[in-house]
N, C-alpha and C positions, 0 to 999 in steps of 0.2 A: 440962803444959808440952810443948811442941813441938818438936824436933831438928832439925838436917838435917845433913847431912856434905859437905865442900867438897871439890870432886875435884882432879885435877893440875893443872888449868886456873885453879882459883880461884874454881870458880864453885859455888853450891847454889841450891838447888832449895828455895824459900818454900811451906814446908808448906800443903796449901787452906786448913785452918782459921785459918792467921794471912793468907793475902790474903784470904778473906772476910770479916775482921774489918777488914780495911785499907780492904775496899775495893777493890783492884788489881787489875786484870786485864791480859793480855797486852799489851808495849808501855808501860805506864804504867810513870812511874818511880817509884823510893825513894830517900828519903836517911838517910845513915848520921850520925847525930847523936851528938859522944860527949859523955856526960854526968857524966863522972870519968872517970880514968885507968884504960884498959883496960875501961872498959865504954860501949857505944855503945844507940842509940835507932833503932832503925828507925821512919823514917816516910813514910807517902806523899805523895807532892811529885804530886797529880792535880788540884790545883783548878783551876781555869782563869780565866783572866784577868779577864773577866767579875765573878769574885767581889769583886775589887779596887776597883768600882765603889762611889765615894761615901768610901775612905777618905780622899781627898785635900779638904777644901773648896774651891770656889772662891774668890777674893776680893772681897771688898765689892765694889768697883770694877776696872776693867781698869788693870790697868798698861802704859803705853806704852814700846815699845824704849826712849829714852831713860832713862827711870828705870831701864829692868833693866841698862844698859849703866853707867849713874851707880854701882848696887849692887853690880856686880860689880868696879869699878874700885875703888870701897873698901875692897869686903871681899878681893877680890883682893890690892891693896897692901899689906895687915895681916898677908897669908899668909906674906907673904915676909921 
């Protein structure tokens, strides 16, 4: 298991062997994920957008401004 000690500032110093394990290098960020009370998840937030590519499908067909403007006026109205 790995330590570090946070200074006056608040800040520590991510031991090499868990950013090598991550992944991280200088510049890259982390997120602090808690996953029960008082215990959290470090993880690295390095993907790049890129990766995201193809989660979304397109649709069969295009939808025309009017239909998106029709859908939003309904599901709009409902909201409220």
């Amino acid at each position: 298991m790995s330590t570090a000690t946070m200074t006056s500032k608040g800040q520590i110093t991510i031991p090499s062997i868990v950013r090598a394990a991550l992944g991280v290098e200088a510049g890259d960020r982390v997120e602090f994920v808690q996953v029960e009370p008082g215990r959290f998840e470090l993880v690295a937030a390095t993907q790049s957008v890129t990766s995201l590519r193809g989660l979304v499908r397109k649709p069969a067909a295009p939808v025309t401004i009017a239909a998106m403007n029709g859908a939003i006026a309904v599901h709009g109205a409902k909201a409220r």
